[in-house]
C-alpha positions in Angstrom: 0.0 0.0 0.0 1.3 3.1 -1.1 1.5 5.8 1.3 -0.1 9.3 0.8 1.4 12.5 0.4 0.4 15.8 2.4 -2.3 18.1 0.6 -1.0 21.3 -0.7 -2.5 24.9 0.6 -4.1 24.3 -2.7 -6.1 21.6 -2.4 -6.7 22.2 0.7 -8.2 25.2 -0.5 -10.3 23.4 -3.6 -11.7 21.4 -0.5 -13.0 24.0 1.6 -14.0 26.2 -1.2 -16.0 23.5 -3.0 -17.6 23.1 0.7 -18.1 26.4 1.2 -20.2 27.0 -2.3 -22.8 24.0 -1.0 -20.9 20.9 -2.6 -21.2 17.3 -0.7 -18.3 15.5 0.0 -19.3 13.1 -2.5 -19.1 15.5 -5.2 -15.5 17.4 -4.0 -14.4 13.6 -4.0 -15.4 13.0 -7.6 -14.1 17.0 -8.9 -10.7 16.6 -7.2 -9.9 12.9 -6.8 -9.1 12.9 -3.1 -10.2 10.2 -0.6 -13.7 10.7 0.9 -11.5 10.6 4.2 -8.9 12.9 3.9 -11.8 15.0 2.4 -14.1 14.8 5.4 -11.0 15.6 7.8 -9.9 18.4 5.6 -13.5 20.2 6.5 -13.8 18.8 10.3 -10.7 20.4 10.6 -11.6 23.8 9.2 -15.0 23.7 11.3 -13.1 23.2 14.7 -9.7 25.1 14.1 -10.9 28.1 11.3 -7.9 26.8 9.3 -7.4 23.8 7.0 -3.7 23.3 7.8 -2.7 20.6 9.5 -1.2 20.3 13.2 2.4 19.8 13.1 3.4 16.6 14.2 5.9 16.0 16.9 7.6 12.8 16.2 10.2 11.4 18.4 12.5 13.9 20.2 16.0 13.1 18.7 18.1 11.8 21.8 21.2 13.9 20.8 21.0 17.2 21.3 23.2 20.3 19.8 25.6 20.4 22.5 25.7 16.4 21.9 26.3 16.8 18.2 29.2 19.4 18.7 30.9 17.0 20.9 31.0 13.8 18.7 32.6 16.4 15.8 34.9 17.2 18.2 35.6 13.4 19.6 36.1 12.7 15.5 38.2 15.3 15.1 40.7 14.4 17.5 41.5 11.4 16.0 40.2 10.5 12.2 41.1 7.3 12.2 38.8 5.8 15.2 36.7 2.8 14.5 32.7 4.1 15.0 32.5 1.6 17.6 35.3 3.5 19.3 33.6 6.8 18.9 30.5 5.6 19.9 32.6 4.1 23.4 34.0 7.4 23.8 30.9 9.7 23.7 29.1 7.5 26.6 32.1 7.7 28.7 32.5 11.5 28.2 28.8 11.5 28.0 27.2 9.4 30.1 24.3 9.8 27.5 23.6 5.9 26.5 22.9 5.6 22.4 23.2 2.8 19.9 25.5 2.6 17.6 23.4 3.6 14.8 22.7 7.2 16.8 25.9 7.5 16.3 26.1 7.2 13.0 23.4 8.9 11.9 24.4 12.0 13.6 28.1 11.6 12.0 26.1 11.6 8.4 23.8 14.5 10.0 27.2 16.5 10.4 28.4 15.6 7.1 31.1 13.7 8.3 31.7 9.5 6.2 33.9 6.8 6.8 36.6 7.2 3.8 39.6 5.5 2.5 42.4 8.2 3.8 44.7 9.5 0.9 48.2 8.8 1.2 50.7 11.9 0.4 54.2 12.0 1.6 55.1 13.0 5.0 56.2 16.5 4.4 57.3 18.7 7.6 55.8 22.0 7.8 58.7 23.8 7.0 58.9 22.3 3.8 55.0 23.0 3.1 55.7 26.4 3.5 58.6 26.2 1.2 56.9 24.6 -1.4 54.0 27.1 -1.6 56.7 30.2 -1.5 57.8 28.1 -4.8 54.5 28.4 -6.5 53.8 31.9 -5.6 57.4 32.8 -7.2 56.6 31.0 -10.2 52.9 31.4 -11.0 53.6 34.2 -13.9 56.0 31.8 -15.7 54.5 31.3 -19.3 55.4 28.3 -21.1 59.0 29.6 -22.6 60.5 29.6 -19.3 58.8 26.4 -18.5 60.5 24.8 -21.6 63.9 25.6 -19.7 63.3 23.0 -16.7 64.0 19.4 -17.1 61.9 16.9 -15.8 62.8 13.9 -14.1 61.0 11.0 -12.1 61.7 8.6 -9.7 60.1 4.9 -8.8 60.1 3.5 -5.3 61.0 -0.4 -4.9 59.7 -1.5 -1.9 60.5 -5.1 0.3 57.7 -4.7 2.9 55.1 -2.5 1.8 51.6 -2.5 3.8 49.0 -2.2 1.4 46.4 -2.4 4.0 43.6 1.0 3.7 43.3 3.0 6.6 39.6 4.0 7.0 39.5 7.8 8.6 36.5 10.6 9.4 36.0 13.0 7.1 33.8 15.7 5.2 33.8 15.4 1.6 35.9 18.8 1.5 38.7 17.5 3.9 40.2 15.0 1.4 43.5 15.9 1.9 43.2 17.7 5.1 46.9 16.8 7.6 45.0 14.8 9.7 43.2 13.1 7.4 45.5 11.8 5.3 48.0 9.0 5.7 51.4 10.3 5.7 53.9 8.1 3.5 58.1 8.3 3.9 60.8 7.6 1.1 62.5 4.5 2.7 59.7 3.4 5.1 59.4 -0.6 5.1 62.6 -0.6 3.5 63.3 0.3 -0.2 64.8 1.9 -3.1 64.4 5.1 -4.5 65.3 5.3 -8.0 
């Protein structure tokens, strides 16, 4: 069974017109196509309340409040690369608030946060981060003459031991490559060659 969606103001409004000018329910049923119900409590509605719009409904009360939510972003950003069952041990302790699991992870999608593979980049200090963007801004206005001038050269890693395991980490989709999400990679770490 299919369920039914609210009535617009405007048919709302065809209801309690057509009511209004002297029509039966019978005959605002067969003009507009609604259920003889939803019809009928459309116009009980407007008789008791001098409005046809619906009470809002309250639903559950969510059990995490905003205060709640702020500090589960802050539990994930401490450390990205906790498991959710981890986060979700962490918030009761600090909490003392008892949720499920799922809470948990619904109000991690609610802040926009997903479990992700992390990126791996190399491990770059951040003296040399600064460097490297002082190098950009000095050569941003070279055209393509000057940059026919540098010589390009690669290098390939040979590795013994390499873990090729993924390392799951929290995340928003514009934090990608965000320090502490990534995971940081070295030249000779596991033991190889750099050619």
């Amino acid at each position: 069974m299919t369920q039914r969606q609210e009535l617009t103001e405007f048919e709302r409004g065809v209801i309690i017109g057509g009511w209004m000018f002297g029509h039966s329910e019978r005959e605002i049923e067969e003009k507009t196509g609604q259920p003889k119900t939803t019809i009928h409590d459309t116009i009980e509605r407007y008789r008791e309340t001098g409005t046809a719009t619906p009470v809002p409904r309250t639903g559950r009360p969510p059990i995490l409040n905003d205060r709640d939510q702020r500090h589960l972003v802050r539990i994930i950003r401490s450390n990205r690369q906790q498991t959710t069952r981890q986060v979700h041990n962490n918030f009761v302790e600090t909490t003392g608030t008892a949720v499920s699991l799922s809470t948990i992870k619904r109000a991690l999608y609610d802040a926009g946060y997903n479990s992700r593979v992390a990126a791996r980049k190399p491990l770059i200090s951040p003296k040399k981060r600064l460097d490297r963007l002082q190098w950009c801004r000095n050569h941003k206005t070279w055209d393509g003459e000057e940059w026919k001038k540098v010589i390009w050269s690669d290098e390939s890693r040979f590795t013994l031991f390499r873990n090729d395991g993924r390392t799951r980490v929290w995340r928003q989709q514009k934090e990608r490559y965000d320090i502490d999400c990534i995971v940081p990679t070295v030249k000779h770490g596991g033991g190889g060659v750099m050619v």
